[in-house]
N, C-alpha and C positions, 0 to 999 in steps of 0.2 A: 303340664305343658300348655292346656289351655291358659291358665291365670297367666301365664308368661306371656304367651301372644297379645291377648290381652293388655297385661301393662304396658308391654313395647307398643301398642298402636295409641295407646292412650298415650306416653312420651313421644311418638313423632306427631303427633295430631296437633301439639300442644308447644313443640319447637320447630319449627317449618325455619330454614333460613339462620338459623341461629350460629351454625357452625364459622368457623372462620378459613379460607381458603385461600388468604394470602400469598400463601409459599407456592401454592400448587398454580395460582394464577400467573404468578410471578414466570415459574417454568415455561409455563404455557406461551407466555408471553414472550418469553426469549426463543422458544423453539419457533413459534410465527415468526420473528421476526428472520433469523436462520435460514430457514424454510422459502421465505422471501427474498432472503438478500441481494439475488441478481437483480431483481422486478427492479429498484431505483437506479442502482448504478447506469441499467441498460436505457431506461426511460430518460437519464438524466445526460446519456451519452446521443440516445435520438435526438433529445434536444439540443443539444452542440451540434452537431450534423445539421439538422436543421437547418439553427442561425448560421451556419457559416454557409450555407448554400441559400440566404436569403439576403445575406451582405452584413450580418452583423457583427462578423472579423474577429479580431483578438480579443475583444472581451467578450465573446462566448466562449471562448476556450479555453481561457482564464477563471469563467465563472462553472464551469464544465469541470475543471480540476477541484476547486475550491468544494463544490457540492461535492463529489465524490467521495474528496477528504473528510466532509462534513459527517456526512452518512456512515461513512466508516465505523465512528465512533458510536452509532448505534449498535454495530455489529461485535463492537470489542464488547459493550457491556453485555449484551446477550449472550457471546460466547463463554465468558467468564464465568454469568448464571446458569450456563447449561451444564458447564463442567462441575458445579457445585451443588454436592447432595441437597437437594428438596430440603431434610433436615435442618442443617447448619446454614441458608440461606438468614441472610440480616434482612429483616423484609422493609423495613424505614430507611435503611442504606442503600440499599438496593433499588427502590422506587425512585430514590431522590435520584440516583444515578442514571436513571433511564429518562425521570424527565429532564435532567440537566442537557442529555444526551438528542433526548425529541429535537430540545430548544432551538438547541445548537446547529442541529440537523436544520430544523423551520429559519435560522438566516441565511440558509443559499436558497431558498426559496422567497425571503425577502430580497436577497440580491436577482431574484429573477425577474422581481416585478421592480425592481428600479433602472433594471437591463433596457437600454435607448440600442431602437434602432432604424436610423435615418432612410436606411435604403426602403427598409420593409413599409412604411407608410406610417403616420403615431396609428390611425383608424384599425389598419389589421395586427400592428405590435400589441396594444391594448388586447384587441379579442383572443390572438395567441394566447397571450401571456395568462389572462382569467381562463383559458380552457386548459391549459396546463396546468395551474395552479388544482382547480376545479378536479382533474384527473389526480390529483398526485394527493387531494384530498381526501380522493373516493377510495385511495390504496389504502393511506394509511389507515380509515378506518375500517378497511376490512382486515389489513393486518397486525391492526394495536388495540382490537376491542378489547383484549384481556387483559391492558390495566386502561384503567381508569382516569379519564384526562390527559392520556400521550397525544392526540389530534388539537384539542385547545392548545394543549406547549407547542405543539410542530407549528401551528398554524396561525395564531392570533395574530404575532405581529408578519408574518407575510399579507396577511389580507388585508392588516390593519395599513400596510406600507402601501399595497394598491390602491385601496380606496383611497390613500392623499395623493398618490402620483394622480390619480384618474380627478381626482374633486379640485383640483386644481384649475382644469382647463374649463370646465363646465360644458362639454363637450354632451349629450344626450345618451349617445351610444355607447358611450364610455363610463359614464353614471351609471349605465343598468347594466354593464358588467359587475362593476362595483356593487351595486345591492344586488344582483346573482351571487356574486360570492361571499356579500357577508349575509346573506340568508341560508348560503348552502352549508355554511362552516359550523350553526347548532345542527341543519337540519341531517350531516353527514354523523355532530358529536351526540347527538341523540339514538341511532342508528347502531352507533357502535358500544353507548352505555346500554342500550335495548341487548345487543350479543352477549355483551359482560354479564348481564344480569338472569338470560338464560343459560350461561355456561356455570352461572354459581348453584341455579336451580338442579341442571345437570349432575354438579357435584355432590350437592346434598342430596338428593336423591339416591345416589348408590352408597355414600356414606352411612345414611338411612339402611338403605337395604343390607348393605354388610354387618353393621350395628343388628340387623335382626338378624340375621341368619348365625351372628355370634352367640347374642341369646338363646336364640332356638337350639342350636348346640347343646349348650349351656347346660338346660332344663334339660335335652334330650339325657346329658350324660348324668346328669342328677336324678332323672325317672331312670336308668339303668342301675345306677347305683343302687335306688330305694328297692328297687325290686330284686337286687342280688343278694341285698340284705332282708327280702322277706324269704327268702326262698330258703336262706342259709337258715332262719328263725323257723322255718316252718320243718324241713329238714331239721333242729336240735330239738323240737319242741315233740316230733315225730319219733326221735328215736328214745326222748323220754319214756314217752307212755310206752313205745316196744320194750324197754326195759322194766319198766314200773310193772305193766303186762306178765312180763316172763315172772320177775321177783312176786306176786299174785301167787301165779300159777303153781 
């Protein structure tokens, strides 16, 4: 039992990270997402409410349905992977599908920073617009940390569409939204590659630990063995000489 302990801590010592957690992140990631599903629709319906109580009329409510719809389509692929055994998940089909899906999701979020709205002033439409942006950046990184690059697909080209709406005017206050948020969009996808990276450590970690406690089994039932078969050897070998003994006698 010792040499077994042993060699199992010398192979985890020596593969730290090695495992591969595709499938299991994959889940994880559909069930966050799930799990969330209200949080955008509801944020995305505040925000319609909002513009149209700030005068920004039929195209927020147009751009209100369109995201809705958008989002949706995060939620069919996640449902789909939820329903699908961990096992039989296509993990390179399945990724692609989720960021096609981010993407897709991230242009009603470009249509939000193209959203003009005359009543509301350009000065406070701009600062809206980057603090909503900014909020719905901080969500999706705490809700898509478990794969890998869903905030860059959601987000790239919204930010990338602000910063031209806003670099246009050459406006001060409106430039330093624009680098607020193209500062914030590593500083949110760093953040959420940091959670991915401790939920992999997470993984292997009890992978590890089950891996030994299988071992440990193992040996245990391998030292029972060896010893049921001395006992039985000690027992025939015992009732030899009893017999050898008697035929003596």
């Amino acid at each position: 039992v010792a040499r077994t302990i042993r060699s199992t801590r010398e192979k985890l010592s020596i593969r730290p990270g090695n495992l591969n957690f595709d499938r299991t992140l994959l889940k994880m990631h559909a069930r966050s997402i799930l799990a969330a599903g209200a949080a955008f629709p509801v944020l995305i319906g505040l925000i319609t409410i909002a513009g149209l109580a700030l005068g920004a009329g039929l195209p927020a409510v147009v751009w209100g349905f369109i995201a809705i719809a958008l989002q949706g389509m995060i939620l069919v692929v996640a449902q789909r992977a939820d329903r699908t055994d961990e096992d039989r998940l296509d993990v390179q089909g399945l990724t692609r599908n989720f960021m096609v899906a981010h993407f897709i999701a991230g242009l009603a979020w470009a249509g939000l920073a193209m959203l003009d709205c005359e009543a509301c002033g350009a000065d406070q439409t701009a600062i809206m617009k980057a603090v909503l942006l900014l909020l719905a950046i901080a969500a999706t990184a705490v809700v898509g940390w478990a794969l890998n690059g869903a905030l860059i697909a959601s987000f790239t080209l919204p930010v990338a569409t602000y910063a031209f709406m806003t670099a246009r005017d050459f406006d001060p206050a409106r430039l330093s939204m624009a680098v607020m948020l193209v500062a914030a969009l590593p500083f949110f996808a760093y953040i959420s590659r940091h959670l991915h990276a401790s939920a992999v450590m997470m993984l292997s970690f009890r992978s590890e630990k089950d891996s030994l406690i299988a071992e440990l089994e193992t040996a245990n039932a391998m030292s029972d063995e060896a010893r049921r078969r001395a006992e039985e050897a000690n027992l025939a070998k015992s009732r030899f000489l009893a017999s050898m003994s008697h035929e003596l006698r």
